[in-house]
N, C-alpha and C positions, 0 to 999 in steps of 0.2 A: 425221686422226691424224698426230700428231709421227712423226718419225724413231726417237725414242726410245720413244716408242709401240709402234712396229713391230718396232726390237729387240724388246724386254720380252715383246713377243706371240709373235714368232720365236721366242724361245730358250724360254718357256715350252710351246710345242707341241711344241719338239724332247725337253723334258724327257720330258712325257708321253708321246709314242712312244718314249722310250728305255727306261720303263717295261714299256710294254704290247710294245716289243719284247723284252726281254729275258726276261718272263715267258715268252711264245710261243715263244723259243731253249728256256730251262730245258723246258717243254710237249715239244717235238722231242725232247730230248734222253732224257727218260724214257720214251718209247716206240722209240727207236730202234733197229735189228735192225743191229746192227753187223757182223754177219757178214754177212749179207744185202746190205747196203751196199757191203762191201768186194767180196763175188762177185758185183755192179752195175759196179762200177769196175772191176775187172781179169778180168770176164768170167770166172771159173773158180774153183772151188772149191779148188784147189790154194794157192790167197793165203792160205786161212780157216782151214788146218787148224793152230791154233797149238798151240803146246808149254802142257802143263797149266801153269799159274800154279804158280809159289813159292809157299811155307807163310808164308814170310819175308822181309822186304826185302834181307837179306844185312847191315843194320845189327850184330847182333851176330856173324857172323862176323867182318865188318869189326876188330870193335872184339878180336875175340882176336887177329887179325893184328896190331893194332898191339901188344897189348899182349905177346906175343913180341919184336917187335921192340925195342918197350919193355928188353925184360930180357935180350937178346942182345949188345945193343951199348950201351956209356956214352955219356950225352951231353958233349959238350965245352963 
C-alpha cells in the first residue's frame, strides 16, 4: 500500500469515528442528569440548587432600555 493509500484510509476511519463519536456525545447528552453530575463534581448539593430559569432571555427588556435611551438623548 502507497503512502497515499494509507492517508486516504487514515482520514477515512477518522471520518467515520467522528461520526459514531459524535452520535455517542449527542446519546450522553440526552440522558444526562446534570444536577446529579454537578453534586458528583463538587460533592454537595449546595452547587445544584439554582435560581428557577427566566420566562425570557432579557432580549426585550434589552431593546426598551435602548429604545429610552433612544429618545432621551439626541444623537450627534
Amino acid at each position: 500500500m502507497t503512502e497515499r493509500e494509507l492517508l486516504r484510509r487514515w482520514v477515512e476511519t477518522w471520518r467515520r469515528a467522528g461520526q459514531e463519536l459524535e452520535q455517542l456525545r449527542q446519546r450522553e447528552l440526552d440522558v444526562i442528569d446534570t444536577q446529579a453530575a454537578i453534586r458528583a463534581l463538587f460533592e454537595t448539593a449546595a452547587a445544584v440548587e439554582l435560581p428557577p430559569a427566566k420566562p425570557t432571555s432579557g432580549l426585550t427588556e434589552q431593546q426598551k432600555y435602548f429604545a429610552r435611551l433612544r429618545t432621551s438623548k439626541p444623537c450627534r
